[in-house]
N, C-alpha and C positions, 0 to 999 in steps of 0.2 A: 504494500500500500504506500501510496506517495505519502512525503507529509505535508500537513497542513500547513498551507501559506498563513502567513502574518507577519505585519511590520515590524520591525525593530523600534526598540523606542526612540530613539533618535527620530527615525521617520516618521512616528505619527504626525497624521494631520486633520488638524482640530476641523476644519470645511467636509472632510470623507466621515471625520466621527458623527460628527452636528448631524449632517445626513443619513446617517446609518441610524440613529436616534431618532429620528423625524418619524417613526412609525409605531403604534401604539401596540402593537407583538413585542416590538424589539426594546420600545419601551420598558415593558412589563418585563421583559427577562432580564434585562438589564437593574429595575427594585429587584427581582428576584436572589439575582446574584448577590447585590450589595445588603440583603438582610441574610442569605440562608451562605452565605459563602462558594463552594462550589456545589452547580445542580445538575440534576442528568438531564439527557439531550431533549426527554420529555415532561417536562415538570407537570404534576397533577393540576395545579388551578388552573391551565387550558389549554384549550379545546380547540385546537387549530390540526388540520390535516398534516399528516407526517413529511410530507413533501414540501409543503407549505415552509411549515417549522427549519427544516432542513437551510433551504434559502435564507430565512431569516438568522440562522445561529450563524452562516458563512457569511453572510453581509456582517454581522459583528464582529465575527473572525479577523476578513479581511480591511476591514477599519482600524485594526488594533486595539476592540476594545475588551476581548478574549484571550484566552488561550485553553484551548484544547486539551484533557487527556483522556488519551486512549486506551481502554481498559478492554481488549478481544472485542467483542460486537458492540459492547457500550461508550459512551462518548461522554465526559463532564468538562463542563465549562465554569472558569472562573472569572471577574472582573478581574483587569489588569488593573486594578485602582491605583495603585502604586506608581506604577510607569505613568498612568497618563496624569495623576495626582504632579509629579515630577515635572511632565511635557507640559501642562497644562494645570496649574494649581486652582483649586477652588472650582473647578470648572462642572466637575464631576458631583459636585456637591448643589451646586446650583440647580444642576442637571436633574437630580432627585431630588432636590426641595420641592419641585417646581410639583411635584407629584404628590406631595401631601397635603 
């Protein structure tokens, strides 16, 4: 299996992240991430089609706001909070304030 593309922190950019966040799936897995820490590729509170889903975890992927592991057939994803906290401070915070 290839591995999975994603930016370097150096490369993030905050225009691809902003974007990648503009969608209210990727919204939600993104609070998800930042309350439950890392979650699997299907989280229980929704209800979106697997293909669907699939699109949305790689459009966060490759924004740099994930990172991937790979466990045999299963897939968890974490916020890179850290890096992009670093890249971009406060950003991420606002990001989820906006949400409560």
């Amino acid at each position: 299996m290839p591995p999975l593309t994603q930016p370097n922190s150096a490369d993030l950019d905050l225009v691809t992240m902003l974007h990648a966040l503009g969608d209210p799936v990727r919204m939600e897995l993104v609070r998800l991430m930042a309350v439950h820490g890392e979650i699997s590729c299907s989280p229980d509170p929704l209800v979106v089609p697997r293909s669907t889903l699939s699109n949305h975890w790689r459009t966060l992927r490759e924004a740099g706001l994930t990172v991937t592991r790979v466990d045999g057939k299963a897939r968890y994803m974490t916020l890179r909070r850290a890096d992009i906290d670093e890249r971009f401070p406060g950003v991420l915070d606002a990001v989820l304030g906006s949400l409560s």
